[in-house]
PLY file of the C-alpha trace (Angstrom):
ply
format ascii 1.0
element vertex 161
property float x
property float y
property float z
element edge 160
property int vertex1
property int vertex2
end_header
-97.07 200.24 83.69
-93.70 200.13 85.71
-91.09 200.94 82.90
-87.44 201.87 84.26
-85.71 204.39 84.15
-82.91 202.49 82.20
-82.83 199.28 80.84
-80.05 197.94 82.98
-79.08 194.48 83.96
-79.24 195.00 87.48
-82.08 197.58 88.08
-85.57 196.77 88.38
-87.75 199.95 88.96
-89.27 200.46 92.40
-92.80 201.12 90.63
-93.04 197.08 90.05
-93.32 196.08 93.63
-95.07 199.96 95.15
-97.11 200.10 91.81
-97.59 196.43 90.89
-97.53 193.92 93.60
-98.47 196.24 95.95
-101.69 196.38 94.50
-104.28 194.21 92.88
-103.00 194.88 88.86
-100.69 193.48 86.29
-97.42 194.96 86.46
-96.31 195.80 82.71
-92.54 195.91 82.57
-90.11 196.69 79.45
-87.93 193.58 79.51
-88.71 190.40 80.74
-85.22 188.68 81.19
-84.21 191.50 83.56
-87.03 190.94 85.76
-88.49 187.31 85.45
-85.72 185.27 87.71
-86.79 187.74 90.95
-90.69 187.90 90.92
-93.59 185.27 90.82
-94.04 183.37 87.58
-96.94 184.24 85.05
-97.27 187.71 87.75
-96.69 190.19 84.87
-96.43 191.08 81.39
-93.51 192.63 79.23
-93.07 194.55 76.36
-90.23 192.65 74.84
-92.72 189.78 74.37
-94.47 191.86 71.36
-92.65 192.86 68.34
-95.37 196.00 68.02
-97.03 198.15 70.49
-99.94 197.36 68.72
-99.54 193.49 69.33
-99.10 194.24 73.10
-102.59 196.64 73.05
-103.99 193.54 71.30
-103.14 191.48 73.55
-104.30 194.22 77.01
-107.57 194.19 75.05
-108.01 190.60 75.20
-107.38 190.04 78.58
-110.07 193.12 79.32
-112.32 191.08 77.61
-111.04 187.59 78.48
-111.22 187.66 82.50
-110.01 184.15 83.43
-107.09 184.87 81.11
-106.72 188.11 83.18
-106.85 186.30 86.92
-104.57 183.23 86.00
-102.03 186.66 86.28
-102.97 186.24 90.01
-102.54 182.75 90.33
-99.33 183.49 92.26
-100.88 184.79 95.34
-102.35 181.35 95.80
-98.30 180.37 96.66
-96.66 183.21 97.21
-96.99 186.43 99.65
-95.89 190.11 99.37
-94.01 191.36 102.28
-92.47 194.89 101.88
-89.26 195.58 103.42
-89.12 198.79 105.24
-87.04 198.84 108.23
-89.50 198.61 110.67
-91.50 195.24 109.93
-89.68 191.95 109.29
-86.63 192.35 110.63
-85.40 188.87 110.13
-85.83 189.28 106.19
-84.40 192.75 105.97
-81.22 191.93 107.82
-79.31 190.75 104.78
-80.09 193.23 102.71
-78.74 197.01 102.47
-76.92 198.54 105.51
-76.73 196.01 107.62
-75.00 193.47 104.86
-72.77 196.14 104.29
-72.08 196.41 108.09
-71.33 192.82 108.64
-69.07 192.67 105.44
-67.21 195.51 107.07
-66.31 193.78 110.22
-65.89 190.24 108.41
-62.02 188.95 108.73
-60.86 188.53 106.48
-62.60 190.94 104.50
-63.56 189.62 101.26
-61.74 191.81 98.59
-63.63 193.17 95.33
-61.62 195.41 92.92
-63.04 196.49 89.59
-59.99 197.17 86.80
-62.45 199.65 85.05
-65.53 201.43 86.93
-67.07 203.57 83.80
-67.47 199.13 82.00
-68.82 197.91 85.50
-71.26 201.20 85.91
-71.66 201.73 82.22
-71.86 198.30 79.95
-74.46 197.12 82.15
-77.54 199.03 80.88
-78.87 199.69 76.89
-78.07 202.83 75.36
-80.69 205.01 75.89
-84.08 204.93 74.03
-82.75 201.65 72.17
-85.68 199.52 73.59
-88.32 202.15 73.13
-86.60 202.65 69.26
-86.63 199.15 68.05
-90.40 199.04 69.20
-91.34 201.86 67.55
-89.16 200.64 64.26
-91.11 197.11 63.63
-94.59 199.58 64.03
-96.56 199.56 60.83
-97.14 202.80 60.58
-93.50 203.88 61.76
-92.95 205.75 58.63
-95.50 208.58 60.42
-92.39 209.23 63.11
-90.09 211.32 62.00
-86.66 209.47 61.96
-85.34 212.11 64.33
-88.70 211.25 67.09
-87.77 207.96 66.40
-83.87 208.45 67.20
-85.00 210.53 70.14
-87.44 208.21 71.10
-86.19 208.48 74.89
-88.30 211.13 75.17
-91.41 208.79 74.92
-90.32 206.78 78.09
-91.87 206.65 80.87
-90.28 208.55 84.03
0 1
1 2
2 3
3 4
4 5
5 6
6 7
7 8
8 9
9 10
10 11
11 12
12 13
13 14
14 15
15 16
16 17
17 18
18 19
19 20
20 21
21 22
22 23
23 24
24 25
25 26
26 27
27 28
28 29
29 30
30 31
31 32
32 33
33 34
34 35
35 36
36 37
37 38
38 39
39 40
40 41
41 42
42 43
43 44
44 45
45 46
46 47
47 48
48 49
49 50
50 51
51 52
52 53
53 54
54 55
55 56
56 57
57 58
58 59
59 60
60 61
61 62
62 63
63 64
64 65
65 66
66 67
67 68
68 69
69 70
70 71
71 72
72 73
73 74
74 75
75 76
76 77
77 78
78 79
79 80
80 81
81 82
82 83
83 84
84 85
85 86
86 87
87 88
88 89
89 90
90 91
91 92
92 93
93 94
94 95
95 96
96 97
97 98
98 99
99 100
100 101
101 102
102 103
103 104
104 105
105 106
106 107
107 108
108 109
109 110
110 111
111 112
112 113
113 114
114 115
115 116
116 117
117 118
118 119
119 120
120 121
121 122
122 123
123 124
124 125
125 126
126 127
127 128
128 129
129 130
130 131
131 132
132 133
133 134
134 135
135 136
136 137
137 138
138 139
139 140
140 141
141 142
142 143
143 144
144 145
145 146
146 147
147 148
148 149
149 150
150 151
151 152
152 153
153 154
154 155
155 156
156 157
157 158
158 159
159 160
């Protein structure tokens, strides 16, 4: 499973692509809109797509019974390829991507201009409070009633780290 740290807009865990598509296994992630426009289609599964837990170990169970349903989760290695950027290998990929975007937009004239009017919205409003994922799962469970509201509340500490 490759769950985030937070639920953010703009973060996808590292465990998807060292844990998931590094390897031969079905990424599981929490959300899928957050991570569905940047991978291969039909090359994981997500949380969000159950309303129970129970649904989603339904559904894990099926496909460890069900193996063509499990490979069609492959299918997208038949199209696509997994190259990891790493700063040795692929040079001509990595290039506009981390420092050396940031160099070129330093020496661009003119330099494009970016000004956020409030940081804490732009850093903060991005991302779900905490635990609210992992809560409203854990609310439409049958047997909820057998958390205590305050595990439930707290249900942060249940993530995955």
């Amino acid at each position: 499973m490759a769950f985030e740290n937070s639920v953010c807009r703009d973060y996808i865990t590292e465990k998807l692509w060292k844990h998931g598509y590094q390897h031969n296994v079905v990424p599981i992630v929490l959300k899928r809109s957050i991570v569905e426009q940047y991978v291969p289609p039909h090359s994981f599964i997500a949380v969000d797509d159950f309303e129970t837990v129970g649904q989603l170990a339904s559904y894990l169970e099926y496909l460890m019974r069900n193996t063509s349903a499990y490979r069609e989760y492959f299918e997208w290695r038949r199209e696509y390829k997994v190259i990891f950027l790493d700063g040795r290998n692929h040079d001509e990929l990595e290039r506009p991507w981390g420092f050396c975007q940031l160099c070129r937009l330093l020496w661009m004239e003119p330099r494009p201009q970016f000004t956020l009017k409030n940081f804490d919205d732009f850093w903060n409003k991005t991302c779900e409070s905490r635990g609210a994922l992992v809560t409203k799962i854990l609310r439409h469970e049958k047997n909820w009633k057998n958390f205590s509201n305050e595990a439930v509340n707290n249900s942060s500490e249940f993530q995955a780290h």
